[in-house]
C-alpha positions as CSV (number, residue, x, y, z in Angstrom):
1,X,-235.7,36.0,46.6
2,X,-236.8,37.1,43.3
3,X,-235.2,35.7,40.2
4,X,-235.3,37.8,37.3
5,X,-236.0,36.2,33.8
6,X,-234.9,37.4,30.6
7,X,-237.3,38.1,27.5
8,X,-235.1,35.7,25.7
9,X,-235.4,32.9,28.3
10,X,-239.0,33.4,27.9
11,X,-238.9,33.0,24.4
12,X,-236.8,30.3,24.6
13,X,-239.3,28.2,26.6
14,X,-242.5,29.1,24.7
15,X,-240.8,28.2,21.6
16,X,-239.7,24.6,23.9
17,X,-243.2,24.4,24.9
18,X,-244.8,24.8,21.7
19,X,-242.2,22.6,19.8
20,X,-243.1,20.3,22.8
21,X,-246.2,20.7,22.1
22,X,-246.3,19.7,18.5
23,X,-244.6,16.9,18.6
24,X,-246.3,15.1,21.3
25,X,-247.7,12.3,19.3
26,X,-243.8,11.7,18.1
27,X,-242.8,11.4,21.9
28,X,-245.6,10.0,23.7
29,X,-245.9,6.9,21.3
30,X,-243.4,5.1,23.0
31,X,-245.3,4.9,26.3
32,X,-248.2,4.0,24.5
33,X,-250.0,7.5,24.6
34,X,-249.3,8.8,21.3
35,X,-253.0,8.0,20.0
36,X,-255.6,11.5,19.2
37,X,-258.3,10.6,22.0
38,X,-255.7,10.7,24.6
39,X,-253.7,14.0,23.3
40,X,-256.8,15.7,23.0
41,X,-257.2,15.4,26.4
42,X,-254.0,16.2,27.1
43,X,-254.4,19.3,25.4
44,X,-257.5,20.0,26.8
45,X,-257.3,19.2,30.2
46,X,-253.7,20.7,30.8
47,X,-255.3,24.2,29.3
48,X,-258.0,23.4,32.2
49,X,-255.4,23.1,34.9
50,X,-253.2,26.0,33.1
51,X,-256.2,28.4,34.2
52,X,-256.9,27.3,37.1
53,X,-253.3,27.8,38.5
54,X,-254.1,31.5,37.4
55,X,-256.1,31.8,40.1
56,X,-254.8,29.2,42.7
57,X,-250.8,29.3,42.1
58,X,-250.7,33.0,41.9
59,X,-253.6,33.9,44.3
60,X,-253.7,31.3,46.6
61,X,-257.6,31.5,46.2
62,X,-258.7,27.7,46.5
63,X,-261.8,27.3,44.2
64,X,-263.4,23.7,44.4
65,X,-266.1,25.2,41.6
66,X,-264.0,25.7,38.7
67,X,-265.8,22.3,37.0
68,X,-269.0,24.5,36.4
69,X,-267.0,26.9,34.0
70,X,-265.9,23.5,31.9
71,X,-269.9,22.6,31.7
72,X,-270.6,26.1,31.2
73,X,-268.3,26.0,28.2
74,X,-269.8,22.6,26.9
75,X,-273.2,23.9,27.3
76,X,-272.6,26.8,25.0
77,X,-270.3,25.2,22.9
78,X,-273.2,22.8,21.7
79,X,-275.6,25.4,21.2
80,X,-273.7,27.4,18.8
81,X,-273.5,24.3,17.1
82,X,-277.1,23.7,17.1
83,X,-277.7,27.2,16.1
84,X,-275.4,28.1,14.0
85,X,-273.3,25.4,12.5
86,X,-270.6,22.8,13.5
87,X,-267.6,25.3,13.1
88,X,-265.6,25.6,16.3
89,X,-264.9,29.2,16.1
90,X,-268.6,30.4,17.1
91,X,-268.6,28.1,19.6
92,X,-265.1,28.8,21.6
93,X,-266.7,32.5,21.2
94,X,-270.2,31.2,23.2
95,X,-267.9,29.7,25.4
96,X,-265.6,32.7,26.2
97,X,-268.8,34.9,26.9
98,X,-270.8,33.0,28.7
99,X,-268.1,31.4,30.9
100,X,-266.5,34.9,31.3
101,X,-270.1,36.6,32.8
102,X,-270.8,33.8,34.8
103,X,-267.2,34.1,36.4
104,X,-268.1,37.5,36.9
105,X,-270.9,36.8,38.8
106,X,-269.9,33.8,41.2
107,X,-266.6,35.7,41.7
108,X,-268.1,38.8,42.5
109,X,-270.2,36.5,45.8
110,X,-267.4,34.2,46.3
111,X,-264.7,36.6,46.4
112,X,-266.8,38.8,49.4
113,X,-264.6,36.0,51.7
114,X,-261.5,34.6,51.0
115,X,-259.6,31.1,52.7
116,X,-261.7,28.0,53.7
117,X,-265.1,30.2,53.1
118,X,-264.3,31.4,49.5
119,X,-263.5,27.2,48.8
120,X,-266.7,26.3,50.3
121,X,-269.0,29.3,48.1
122,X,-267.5,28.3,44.6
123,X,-267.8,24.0,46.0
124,X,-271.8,25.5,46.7
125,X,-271.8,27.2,43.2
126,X,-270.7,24.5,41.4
127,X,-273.2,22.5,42.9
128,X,-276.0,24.3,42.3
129,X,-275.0,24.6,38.7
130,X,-274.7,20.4,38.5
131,X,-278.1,20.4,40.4
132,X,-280.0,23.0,37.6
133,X,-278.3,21.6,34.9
134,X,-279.5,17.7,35.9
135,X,-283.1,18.5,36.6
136,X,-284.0,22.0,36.7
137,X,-282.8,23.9,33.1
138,X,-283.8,19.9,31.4
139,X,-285.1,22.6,28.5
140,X,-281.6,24.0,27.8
141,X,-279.2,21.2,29.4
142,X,-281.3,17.9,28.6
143,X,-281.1,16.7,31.8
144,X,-279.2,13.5,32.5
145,X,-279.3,12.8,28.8
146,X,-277.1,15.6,27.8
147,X,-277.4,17.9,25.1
148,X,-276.5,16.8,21.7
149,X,-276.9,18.3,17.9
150,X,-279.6,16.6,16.3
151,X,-280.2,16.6,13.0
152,X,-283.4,18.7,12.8
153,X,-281.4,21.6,14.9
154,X,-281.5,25.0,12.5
155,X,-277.7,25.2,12.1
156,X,-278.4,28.3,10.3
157,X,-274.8,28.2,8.3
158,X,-274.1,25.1,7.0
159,X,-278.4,23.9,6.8
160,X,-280.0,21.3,8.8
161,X,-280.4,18.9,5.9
162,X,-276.2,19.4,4.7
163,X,-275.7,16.2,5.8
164,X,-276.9,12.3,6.8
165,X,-273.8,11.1,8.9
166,X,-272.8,11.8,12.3
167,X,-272.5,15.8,12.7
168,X,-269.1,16.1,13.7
169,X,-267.2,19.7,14.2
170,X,-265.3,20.9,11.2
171,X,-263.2,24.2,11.0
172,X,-263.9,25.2,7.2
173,X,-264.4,21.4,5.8
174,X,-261.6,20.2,8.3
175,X,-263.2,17.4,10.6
176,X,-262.4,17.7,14.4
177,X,-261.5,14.6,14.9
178,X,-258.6,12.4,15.1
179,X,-255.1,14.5,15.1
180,X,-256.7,17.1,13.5
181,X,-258.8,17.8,16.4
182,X,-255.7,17.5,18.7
183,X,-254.0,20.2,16.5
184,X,-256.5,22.7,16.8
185,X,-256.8,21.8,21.0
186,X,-252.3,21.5,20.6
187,X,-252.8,25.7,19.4
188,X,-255.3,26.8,21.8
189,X,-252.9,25.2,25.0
190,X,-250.0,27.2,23.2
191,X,-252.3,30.4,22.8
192,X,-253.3,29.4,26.5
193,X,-249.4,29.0,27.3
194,X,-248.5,32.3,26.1
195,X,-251.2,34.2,27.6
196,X,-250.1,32.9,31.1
197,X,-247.1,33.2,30.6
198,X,-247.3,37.4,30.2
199,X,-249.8,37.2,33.1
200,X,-246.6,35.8,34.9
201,X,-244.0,38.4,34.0
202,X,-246.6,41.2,34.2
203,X,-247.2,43.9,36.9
204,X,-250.4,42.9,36.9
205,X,-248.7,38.9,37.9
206,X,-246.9,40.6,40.5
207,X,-250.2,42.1,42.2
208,X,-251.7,38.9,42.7
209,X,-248.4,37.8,44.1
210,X,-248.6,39.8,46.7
211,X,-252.0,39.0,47.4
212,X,-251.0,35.8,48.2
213,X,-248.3,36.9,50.2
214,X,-249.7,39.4,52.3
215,X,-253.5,40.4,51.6
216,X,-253.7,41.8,55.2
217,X,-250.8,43.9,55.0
218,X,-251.8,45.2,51.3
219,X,-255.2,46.3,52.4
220,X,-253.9,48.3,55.2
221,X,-252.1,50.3,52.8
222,X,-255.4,51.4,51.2
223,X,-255.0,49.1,48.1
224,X,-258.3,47.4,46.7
225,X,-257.7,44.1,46.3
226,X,-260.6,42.8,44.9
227,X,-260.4,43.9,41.4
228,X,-257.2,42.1,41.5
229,X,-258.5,38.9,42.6
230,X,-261.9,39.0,40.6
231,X,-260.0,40.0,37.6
232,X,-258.1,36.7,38.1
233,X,-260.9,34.6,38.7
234,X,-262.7,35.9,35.7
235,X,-259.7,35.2,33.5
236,X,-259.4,31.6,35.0
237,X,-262.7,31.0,34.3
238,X,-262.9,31.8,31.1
239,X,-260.1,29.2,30.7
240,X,-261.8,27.0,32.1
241,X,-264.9,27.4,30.1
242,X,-262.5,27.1,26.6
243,X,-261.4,24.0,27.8
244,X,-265.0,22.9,28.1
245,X,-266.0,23.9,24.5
246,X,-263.3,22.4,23.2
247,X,-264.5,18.7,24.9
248,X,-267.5,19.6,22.6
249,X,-265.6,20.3,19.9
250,X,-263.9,17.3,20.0
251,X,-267.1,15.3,20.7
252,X,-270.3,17.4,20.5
253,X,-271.9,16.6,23.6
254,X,-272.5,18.6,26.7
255,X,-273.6,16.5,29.9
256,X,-274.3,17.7,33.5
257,X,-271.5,15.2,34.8
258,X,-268.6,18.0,33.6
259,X,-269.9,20.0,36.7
260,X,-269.6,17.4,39.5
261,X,-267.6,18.3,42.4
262,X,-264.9,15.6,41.2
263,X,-264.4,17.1,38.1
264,X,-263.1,20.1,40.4
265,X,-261.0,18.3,42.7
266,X,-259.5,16.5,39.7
267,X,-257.9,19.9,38.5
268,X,-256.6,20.9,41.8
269,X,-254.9,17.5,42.0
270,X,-253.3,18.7,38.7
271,X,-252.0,21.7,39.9
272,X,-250.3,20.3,43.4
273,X,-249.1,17.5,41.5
274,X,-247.2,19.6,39.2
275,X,-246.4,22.5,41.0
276,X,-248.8,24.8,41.9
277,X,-247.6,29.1,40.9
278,X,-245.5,27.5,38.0
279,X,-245.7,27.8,34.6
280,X,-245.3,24.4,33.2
281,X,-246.4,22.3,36.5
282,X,-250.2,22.0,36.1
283,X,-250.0,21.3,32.3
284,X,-247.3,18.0,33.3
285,X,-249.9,17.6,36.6
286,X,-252.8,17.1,33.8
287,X,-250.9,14.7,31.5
288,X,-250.1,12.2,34.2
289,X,-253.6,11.7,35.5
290,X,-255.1,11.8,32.2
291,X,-252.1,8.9,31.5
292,X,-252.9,7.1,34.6
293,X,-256.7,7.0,34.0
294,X,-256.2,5.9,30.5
295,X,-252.9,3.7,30.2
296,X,-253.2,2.2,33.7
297,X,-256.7,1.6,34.2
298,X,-256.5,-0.1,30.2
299,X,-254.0,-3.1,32.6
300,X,-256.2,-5.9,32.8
301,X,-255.0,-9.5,34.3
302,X,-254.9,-11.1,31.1
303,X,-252.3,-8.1,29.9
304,X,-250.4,-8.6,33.6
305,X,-249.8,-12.2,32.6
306,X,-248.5,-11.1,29.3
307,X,-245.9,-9.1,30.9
308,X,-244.8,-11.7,33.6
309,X,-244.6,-14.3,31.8
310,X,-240.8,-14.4,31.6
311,X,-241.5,-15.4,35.5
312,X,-242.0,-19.0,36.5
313,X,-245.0,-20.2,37.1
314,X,-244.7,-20.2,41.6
315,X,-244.2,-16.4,40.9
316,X,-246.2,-15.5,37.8
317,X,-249.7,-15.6,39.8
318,X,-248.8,-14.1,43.2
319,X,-246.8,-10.8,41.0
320,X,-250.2,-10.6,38.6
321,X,-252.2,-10.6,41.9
322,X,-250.2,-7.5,43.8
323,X,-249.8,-5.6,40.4
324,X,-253.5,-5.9,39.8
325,X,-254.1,-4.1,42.8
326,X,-252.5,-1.1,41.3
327,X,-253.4,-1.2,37.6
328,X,-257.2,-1.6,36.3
329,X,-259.8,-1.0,38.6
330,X,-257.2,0.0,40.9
331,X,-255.0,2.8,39.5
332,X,-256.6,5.3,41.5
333,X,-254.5,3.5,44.4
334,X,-251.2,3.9,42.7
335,X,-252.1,7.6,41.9
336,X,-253.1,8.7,45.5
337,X,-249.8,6.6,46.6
338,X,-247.9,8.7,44.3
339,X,-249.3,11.9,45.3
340,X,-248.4,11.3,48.7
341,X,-244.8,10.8,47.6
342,X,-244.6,13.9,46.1
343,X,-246.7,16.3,48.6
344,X,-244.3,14.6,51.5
345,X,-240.8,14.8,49.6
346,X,-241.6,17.6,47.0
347,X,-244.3,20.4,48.3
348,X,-243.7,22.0,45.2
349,X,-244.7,19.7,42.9
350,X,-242.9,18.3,40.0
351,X,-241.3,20.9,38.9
352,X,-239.3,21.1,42.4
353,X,-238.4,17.7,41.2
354,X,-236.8,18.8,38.4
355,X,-235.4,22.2,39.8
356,X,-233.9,20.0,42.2
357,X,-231.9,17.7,39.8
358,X,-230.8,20.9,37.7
359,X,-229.1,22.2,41.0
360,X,-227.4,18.8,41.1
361,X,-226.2,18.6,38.0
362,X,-225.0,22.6,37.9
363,X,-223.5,22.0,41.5
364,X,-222.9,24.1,44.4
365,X,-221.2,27.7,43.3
366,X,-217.7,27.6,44.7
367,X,-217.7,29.8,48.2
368,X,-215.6,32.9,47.1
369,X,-212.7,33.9,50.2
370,X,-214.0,35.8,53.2
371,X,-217.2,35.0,51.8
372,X,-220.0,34.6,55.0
373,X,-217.7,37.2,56.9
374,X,-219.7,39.3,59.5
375,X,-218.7,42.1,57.8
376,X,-219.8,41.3,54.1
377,X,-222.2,43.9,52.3
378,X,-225.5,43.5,52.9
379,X,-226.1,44.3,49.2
380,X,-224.2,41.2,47.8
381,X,-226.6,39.0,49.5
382,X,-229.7,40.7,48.5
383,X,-228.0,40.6,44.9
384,X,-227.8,36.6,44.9
């Protein structure tokens, strides 16, 4: 069934989103997530996922490799600022070129075989990438250390002697840190938003539908699929690889770590979790992992008591000592637990969650008389 979507409704929910957006440090306070550090990576990482759906939600190509565009990203990012200066803008540039040719280039292999295989050849990628960039390029990565701007870096635009302090990021005297730094993250995920979102409604959206529908059957009928699929995989990367300069912007540092093979499971837990092929479900997949690893894993037992302490004493210690088993240390538990939940009872994600509720609250459609008749039009079904 295709459902077709207005230009106004899609105006209507990037002007949401954005507002969303915006006001996030209104909103999240509440919760206790309304600080910069953890919006940042709100931002940042949801832009991450945002991408990768691209390729996975609309494709159905799995990539378990996509963490070695967000290094690639860092990487660059810092060395524009050791080159050139600590203004962002030069360095999301780096980080759109060089992520975008070295999509090109892993695609271009990985993309020669497609299910379990083409997984396995961007997991391999990736890992080669983590491997060079710990030990083998230690002249261009700084090995384990990680690559950081140093004071006696050139910095050709703003001098190497221009300041004493920590070198921090600044967009044209603007310091990228605090809720300034989410802002300018806040209008690249909007940017990112908008640019997925005509992607969505565009023929070229539609193609890479299919390809997930039917490859097989689309091939047969003398279509190239390839440039389809690599020009998608490109265009995720390159997400990807914004992303990672902005984690330097933010904090200018670039370590080998950003292109373990977690960092790329991480984002396809995003993307299930919120609804994988949906606009909105891999940006809410990235917010709740990045709130569980912050908020929960910030529960200690000494904060547990504080909340139970309303209990008596008998049933103060043995609540503090189940509860700790899901908070802390622990809240990887109470994540994978709710993961299951939501692969068993909603495949699609979140956002069948809430597409569920919004069919419960608008109600069944009345059934009109002689509706279901053996003789009805097939053309009023195909119209619902």
């Amino acid at each position: 069934m295709t459902t077709n979507i207005s230009p106004r409704s899609d105006l209507l929910m990037f002007v949401l989103f954005a507002a969303a957006i915006l006001t996030m440090p209104l909103w999240l306070a509440p919760i206790g997530a309304g600080y910069p550090d953890l919006l940042q990576k709100f931002a940042i990482f949801g832009l991450f996922a945002l991408g990768f759906n691209l390729l996975f939600g609309l494709t159905g190509y799995l990539s378990f490799g996509h963490a070695a565009f967000l290094g690639i990203g860092s990487y660059a990012a810092v060395w524009s600022f050791k080159l050139l200066g600590m203004n962002p803008l030069p360095a999301l540039l780096f980080s759109v070129v060089f992520s975008s040719l070295f999509a090109v280039a892993i695609g271009y292999v990985s993309l020669r075989r497609s299910g379990i295989y083409f997984s396995i050849l961007t997991l391999a990628f990736a890992q080669m990438s983590y491997n060079l960039a710990y030990s083998v390029l230690t002249p261009i990565t700084n090995g384990e250390t990680g690559l950081r701007v140093l004071q006696s870096d050139p910095r050709l635009f703003d001098g190497a002697s221009a300041s004493s302090g920590p070198l921090i990021s600044n967009l044209f005297g603007i310091e990228m840190t605090g809720y300034s730094g989410f802002y300018f993250c806040a209008v690249l995920l909007i940017i990112g938003f908008y640019i997925s979102q005509r992607i969505f409604r565009s023929p070229f959206g539609m193609m890479l539908r299919a390809v997930k529908s039917n490859q097989n059957r689309m091939s047969y009928t003398g279509l190239n699929t390839r440039p389809y699929t690599l020009a998608a995989f490109v265009i995720s990367g390159t997400f990807a690889g914004v992303a990672g300069s902005l984690l330097a912007v933010t904090d200018p540092l670039a370590g080998a770590e950003r292109m373990q093979w977690t960092a790329s499971g991480e984002v396809v837990l995003m993307t299930i979790l919120g609804g994988a092929g949906t606009l909105l479900g891999p940006i809410l997949g990235a917010g709740l992992i990045k709130y569980f690893e912050n908020i929960f894993s910030a529960y200690n037992e000494q904060t547990l008591h504080a909340i139970f302490s309303f209990l008596p004493d008998f049933m103060e210690g043995p609540v503090v000592s189940v509860a700790s088993l899901f908070v802390g240390e622990g809240w990887h538990l109470t994540l994978g637990l709710l993961f299951m939940v939501i692969v068993i009872f909603l495949p699609g994600g979140i956002m069948e969650g809430f597409n569920r509720i919004s069919k419960m609250f608008r109600g069944k459609p009345s059934r009109r008389k002689g509706a279901g008749r053996s003789h009805a039009p097939a053309s009023a079904n195909a119209a619902e």
